[in-house]
Each structure stands twice: as C-alpha cells, then as structure tokens.
C-alpha positions in Angstrom: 37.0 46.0 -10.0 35.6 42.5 -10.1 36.6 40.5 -7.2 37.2 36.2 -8.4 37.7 34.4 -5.8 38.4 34.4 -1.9 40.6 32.0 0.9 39.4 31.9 4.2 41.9 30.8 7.3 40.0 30.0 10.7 43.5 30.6 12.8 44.5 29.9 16.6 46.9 32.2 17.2 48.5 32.2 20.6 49.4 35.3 23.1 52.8 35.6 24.7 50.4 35.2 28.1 47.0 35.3 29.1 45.0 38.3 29.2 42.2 38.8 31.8 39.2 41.3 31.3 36.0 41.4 33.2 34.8 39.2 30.3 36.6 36.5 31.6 40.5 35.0 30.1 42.1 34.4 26.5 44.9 32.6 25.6 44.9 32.4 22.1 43.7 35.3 19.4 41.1 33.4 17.2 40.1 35.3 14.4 39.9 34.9 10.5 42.1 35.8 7.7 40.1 36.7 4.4 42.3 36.8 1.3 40.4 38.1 -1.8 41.8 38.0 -5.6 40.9 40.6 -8.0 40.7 40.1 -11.9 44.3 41.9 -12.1 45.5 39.0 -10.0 46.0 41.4 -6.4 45.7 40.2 -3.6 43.8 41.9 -0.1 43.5 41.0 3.3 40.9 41.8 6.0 40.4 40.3 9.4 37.6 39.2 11.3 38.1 39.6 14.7 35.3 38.1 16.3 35.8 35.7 19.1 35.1 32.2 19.6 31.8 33.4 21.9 29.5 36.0 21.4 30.7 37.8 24.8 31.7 41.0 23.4 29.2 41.7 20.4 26.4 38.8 19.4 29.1 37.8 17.0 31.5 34.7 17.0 33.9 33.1 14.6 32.3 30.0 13.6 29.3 32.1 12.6 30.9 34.5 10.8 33.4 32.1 8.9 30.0 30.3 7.7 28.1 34.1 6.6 32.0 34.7 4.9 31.4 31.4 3.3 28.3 31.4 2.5 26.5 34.7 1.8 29.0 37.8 2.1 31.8 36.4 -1.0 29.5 34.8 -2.8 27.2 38.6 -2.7 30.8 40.2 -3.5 31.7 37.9 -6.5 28.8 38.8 -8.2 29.7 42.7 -8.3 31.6 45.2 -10.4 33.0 47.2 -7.2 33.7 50.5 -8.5 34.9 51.7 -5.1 35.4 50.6 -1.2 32.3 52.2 -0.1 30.0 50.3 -2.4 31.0 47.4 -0.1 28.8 48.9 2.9 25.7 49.0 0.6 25.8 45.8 -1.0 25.7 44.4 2.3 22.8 46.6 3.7 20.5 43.6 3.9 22.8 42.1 6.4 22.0 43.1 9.5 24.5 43.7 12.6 27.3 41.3 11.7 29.5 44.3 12.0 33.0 42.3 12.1 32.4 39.7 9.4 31.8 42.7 6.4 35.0 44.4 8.4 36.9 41.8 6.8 35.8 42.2 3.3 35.3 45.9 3.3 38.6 46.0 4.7 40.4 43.7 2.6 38.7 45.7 -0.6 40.6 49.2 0.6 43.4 46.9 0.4 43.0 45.9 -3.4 41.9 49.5 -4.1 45.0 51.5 -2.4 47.1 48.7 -4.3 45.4 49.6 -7.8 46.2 53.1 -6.8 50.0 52.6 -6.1 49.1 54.1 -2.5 49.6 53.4 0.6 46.5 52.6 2.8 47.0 55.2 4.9 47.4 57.2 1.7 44.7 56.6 0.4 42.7 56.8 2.7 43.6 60.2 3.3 45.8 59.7 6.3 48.2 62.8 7.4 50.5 61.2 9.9 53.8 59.5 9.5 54.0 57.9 12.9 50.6 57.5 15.5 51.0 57.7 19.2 50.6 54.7 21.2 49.3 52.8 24.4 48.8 50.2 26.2 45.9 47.7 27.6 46.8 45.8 30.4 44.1 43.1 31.4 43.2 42.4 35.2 46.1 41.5 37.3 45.9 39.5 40.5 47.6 42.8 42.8 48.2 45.9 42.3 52.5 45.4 42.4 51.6 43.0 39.6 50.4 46.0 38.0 53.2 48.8 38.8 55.9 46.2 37.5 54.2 46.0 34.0 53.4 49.4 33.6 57.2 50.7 34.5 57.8 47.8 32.0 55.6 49.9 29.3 56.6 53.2 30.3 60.3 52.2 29.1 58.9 50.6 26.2 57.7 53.9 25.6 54.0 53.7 25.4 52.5 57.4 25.8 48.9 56.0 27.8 48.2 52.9 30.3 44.8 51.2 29.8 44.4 49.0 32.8 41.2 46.7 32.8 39.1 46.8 35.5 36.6 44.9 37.4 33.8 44.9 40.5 37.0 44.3 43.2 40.1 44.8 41.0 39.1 49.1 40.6 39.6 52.0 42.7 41.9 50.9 45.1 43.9 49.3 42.1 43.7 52.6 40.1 44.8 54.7 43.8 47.9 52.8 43.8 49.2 53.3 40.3 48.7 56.9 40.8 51.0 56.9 44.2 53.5 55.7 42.4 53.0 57.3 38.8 51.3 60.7 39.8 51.7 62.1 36.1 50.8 59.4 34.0 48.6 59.4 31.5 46.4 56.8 33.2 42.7 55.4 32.0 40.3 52.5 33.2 38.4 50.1 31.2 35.5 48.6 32.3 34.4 46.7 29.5 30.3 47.2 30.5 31.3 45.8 34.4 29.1 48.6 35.9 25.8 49.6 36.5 24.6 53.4 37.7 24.1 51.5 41.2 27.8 51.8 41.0 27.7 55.6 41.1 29.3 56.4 44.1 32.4 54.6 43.1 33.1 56.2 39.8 32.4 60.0 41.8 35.4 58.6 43.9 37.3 58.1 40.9 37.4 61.6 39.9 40.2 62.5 42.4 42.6 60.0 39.9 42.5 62.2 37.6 42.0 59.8 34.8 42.1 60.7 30.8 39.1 58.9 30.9 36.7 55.7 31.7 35.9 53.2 28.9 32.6 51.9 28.7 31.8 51.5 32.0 27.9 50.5 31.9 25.9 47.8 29.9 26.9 47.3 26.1 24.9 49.5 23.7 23.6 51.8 26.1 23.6 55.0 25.9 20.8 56.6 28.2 22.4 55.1 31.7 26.2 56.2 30.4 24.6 60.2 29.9 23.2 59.6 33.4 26.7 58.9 34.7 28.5 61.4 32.6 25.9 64.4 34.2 27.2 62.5 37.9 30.7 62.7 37.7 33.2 64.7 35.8 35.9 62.1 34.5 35.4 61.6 30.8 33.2 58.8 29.8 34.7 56.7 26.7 32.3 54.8 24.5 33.2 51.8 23.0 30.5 48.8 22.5 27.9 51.6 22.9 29.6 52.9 19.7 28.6 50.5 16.5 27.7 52.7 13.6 27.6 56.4 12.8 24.2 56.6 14.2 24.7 55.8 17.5 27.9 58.1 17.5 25.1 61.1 16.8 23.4 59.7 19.6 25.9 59.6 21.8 26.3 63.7 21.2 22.3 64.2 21.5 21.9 62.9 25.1 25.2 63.5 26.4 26.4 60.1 26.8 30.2 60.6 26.8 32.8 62.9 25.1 35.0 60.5 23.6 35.1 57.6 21.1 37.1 54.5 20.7 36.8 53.5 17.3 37.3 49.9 16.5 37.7 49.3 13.1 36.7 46.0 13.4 33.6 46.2 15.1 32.0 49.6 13.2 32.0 47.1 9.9 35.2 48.4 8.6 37.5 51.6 7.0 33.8 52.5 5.9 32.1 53.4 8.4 35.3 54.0 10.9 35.7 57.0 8.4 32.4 58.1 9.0 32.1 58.2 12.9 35.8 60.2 12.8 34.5 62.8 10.1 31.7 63.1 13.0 33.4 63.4 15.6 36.0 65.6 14.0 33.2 68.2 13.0 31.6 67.7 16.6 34.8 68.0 18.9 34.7 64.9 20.0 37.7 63.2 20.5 38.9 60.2 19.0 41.4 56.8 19.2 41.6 53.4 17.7 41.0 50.5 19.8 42.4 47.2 19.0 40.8 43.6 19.4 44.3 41.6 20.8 44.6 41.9 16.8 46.9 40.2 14.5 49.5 41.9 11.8 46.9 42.4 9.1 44.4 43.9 11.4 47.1 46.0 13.2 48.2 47.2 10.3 44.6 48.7 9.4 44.1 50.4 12.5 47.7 51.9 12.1 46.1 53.2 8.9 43.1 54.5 10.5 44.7 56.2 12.9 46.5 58.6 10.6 43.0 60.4 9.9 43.3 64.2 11.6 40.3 62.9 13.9 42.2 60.5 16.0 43.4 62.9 18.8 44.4 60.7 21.5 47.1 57.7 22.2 46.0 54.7 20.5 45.5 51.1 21.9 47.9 49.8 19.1 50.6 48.3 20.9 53.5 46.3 18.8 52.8 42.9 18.0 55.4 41.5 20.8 53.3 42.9 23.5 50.9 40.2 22.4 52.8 37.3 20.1 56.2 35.5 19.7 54.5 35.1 15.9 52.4 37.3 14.4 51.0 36.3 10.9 53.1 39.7 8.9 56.9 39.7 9.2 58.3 42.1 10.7 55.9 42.7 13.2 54.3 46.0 14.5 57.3 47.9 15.9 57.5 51.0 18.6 59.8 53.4 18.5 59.6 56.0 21.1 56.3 55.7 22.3 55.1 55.5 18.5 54.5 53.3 15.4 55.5 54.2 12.3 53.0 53.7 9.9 54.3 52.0 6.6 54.9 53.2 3.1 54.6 50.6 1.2 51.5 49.8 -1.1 48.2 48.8 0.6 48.4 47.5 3.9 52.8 47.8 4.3 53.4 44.9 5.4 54.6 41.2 4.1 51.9 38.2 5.4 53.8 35.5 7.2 52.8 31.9 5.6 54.7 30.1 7.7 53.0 31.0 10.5 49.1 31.4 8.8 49.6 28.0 7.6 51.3 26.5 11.2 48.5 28.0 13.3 45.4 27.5 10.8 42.6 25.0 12.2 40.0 25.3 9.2 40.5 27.1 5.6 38.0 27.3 2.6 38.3 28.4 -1.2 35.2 30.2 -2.6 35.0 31.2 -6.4 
C-alpha cells in the first residue's frame, strides 16, 4: 500500500461540562484528526489525542501537529506499507512521541481492514460483538455531587464507576459512595496524585473494597507502585507507568501492579496496544481500555481494541453523550445495557461528521 497524501485538522471540540482531575480542568477535547489517502483512493483516520500541555505525557498538540507535519507523513509517503505493523518500525528513530505515530499507525489499520473488506475489530482479530462499559467521573466539589451522577450512570447502565481522586477529595469521598452503593463495582483514579508517604491512606482503602486503584504514584514508576502493591492488598492499576510492551514486562518482574489500562493512544497505537494484551493475556494479567475524553474516531478504535480476548474488565468507553452534544462521527457512540456495540461496517464503523470537523477546526494542513 502506498500512502499519497494526508489532512491534518487541529480541532477544539467542546465537553457537555467540565471535567476535573488532579491534573487540573478541561473544557474542550483538543486533539488532531489525521486523514490519510491511499493510491486506491481510501480513506483512514487516526487521532492524536495529546493535549494542549504536556501534563499527562511530555507530549502536546501543537508539537505533535508540527512532527505530523513535518517528519512522521512525509517518512510515511515515502513507503510501500506492506502491513500495519511496519508503521512501528519505520518510526523507530522517533523516540517517545507515543500519541503522534498513534494517529498514523492507527489510521493505517483503518486503510488496511478497509482493503480487506473487514471490520476493524475484524481484522484485528477481535471476538466480541458488544464490550462492557464504564464510567470516569472527574473530581466533584461533595460527595452528594457524586452519588447523584453515579445513580445517573447506574441507570444509564454503565457496569463500573471510575471516580477521580485527589489529596482531599479520596477516602472519605470513596466511604460515602460505598454507604450508599455497597455492591458496586467501584474503582479510584489517582492520576500519579500520591506518593508512598501516602501509605497509610491507601491501607485504609482496603476496607472499600475497590476493583482497583489506578495509578496512584508518580508517572512512569514502577519501583515505588511494587512497594505499595506488597503494602496493601487492593489491586494496583497501571496506566502512565504503562507506555510500551517493555515496561508492561516490567511491571510483572518487580510486582508493580496486577492490572493494565491500555490506552491505545498513548502505547503508539493498534500496534503496540496488541502487544501489551498478548502479554498480559499469556501472563494473567488483566486488562481494559482507557479512554483520553476521546472523540468518535478515537472511540471507535478503542471499541475495536477492546474486542481482543485480553480485555477482561469494564472499559472506560463511555458513549459519546457522556462527553459531547457533537461528536465528529454521526451517530455517536451508543450504550445499550451497560454495553457498546461494536460496529460492522468496514474499517472503523462509523460515518465522520464534516459538519462538525469543519465548524470546530482551528488550524488544518495538506501534505503530499
């Protein structure tokens, strides 16, 4: 396959309403479309779903819309792609800059499952027709605030509660919700908040019975998290301490957690995403796909993902009206009792709203 030219779209998309992590707030999802042509004239899309400040990975938009522009298309027009996984070595010299190739490597499982008259999830070799799902809700300003949305989601149907937590806003938060919802399947996510002087407080949290705590110590570590995980006996869930297949075999040497959230978008893509599940399939480890506040296009590839036997848990894919009035495919995401179907049609399923990219991009580029 010989890829001939590629549109970028720098897009300001906004959220139904603000979401709060221990990062700080976010009231629009900015992010990057990449659209790349083939020589057949088909058409893939990937997204890049890095932020407009490096505060969750060293990445941020307007630094990987320039390596898009300038180094990764231009690398990708010059090759005969003979499959999606070539993608990942062609941009080898690259270092880190994990969500930028996403979009490409991405976008070319797209073109490929097209070729191939599959469905991504097909093709991929995806064995579900419908993925369970949860939900992440950001820091609230009480804890009512918090039982009102999530008896909001539970009748939505959504089979897990993520709620973001914060030095503060944690275990007396978490103790309430489980007065009132003693059954639920209830997890916390830290997003790196924590350090092992915080100890004490995660022990405490073991009487909460939680499915799990995500990431609760500095980004990338993974010594500290196994020191925490031999403290107390909730499950530990990496996620920015999981960026590649090699720290995921890491992770099972020193103990540092026993389970994975896989973000597509942040592992560099379908690619490597594959290769942390085939892992952690063979290693017992579970699995689930974490989201990034996503639009349609990148929704509909963790859907996709997510239909791999290794994803064993609820997945933070909620529909796209949790998050947008507009999302850039039409129809949105959907949920149907507590689960998304995943769609049929070839490559990513789903019809790319113009209206919409074109209303809510700020900056687009050609490259050929």
């Amino acid at each position: 396959m010989k890829i001939v030219s590629a549109n970028l779209y720098k897009i300001n998309l906004p959220l139904l309403s603000v979401v709060k992590t221990s990062y700080g707030e976010m009231g629009n999802k900015n992010f990057i479309l990449v659209e790349l042509e083939n020589e057949a004239g088909i058409h893939g899309y990937g997204e890049c779903s890095a932020f407009s400040i490096p505060f969750y990975t060293e990445e941020f938009r307007d630094g990987a819309y320039e390596l898009l522009k300038k180094q990764l298309i231009p690398l990708l027009l010059k090759e005969e792609i003979k499959s999606p996984e070539q993608i990942q070595d062609l941009y080898s010299g690259i270092k880190r800059n994990n969500m930028a190739k996403s979009a490409i490597d991405n976008a070319i499982w797209d073109l490929f499952a097209q070729t191939e008259n599959l469905s991504l999830a097909n093709y991929i070799g995806g064995t579900k027709k419908s993925i369970q799902s949860g939900i992440s809700i950001g820091i609230q300003n009480s804890p009512s605030k918090l039982i009102h949305i999530i008896k909001q989601a539970l009748n939505d149907g959504y089979e897990r509660i993520k709620v973001k937590i914060k030095p503060g806003k944690d275990y007396e938060y978490l103790k309430f919700i489980r007065q009132h919802f003693p059954s639920i399947c209830l997890m916390a996510d830290a997003n790196c908040a924590y350090s092992l002087k915080d100890i004490d407080l995660f022990k405490k949290m073991d009487e909460l019975n939680l499915l799990m705590i995500e990431q609760p110590l500095e980004p990338g570590d993974l010594i500290h998290h196994a020191k925490l995980q031999f403290e107390i006996k909730t499950p530990i869930c990496l996620d920015e301490s999981i960026n590649s297949l090699s720290d995921a075999e890491a992770m099972l040497e020193l103990g540092s957690g026993k389970i994975i959230n896989i973000k597509v978008s942040k592992v560099g893509g379908i690619t490597s995403a594959k290769e942390i599940q085939n892992f952690a399939m063979k290693n017992n480890i579970q699995c689930w796909c974490g989201g990034m506040y996503s639009s349609g296009v990148a929704r509909a590839v963790d859907v996709a993902i997510a239909t791999l036997p290794g994803y064993t848990l609820p997945n933070d894919i909620s529909a796209s009206n949790h998050y947008f009035s507009n999302d850039i495919i039409s129809p949105g995401i959907e949920l149907k009792n507590g689960n998304i179907e995943v769609p049929t049609k070839v490559g990513l399923g789903v019809n790319l709203n113009w209206k919409i990219i074109k209303k809510y991009t700020i900056q687009s580029d050609f490259v050929k």
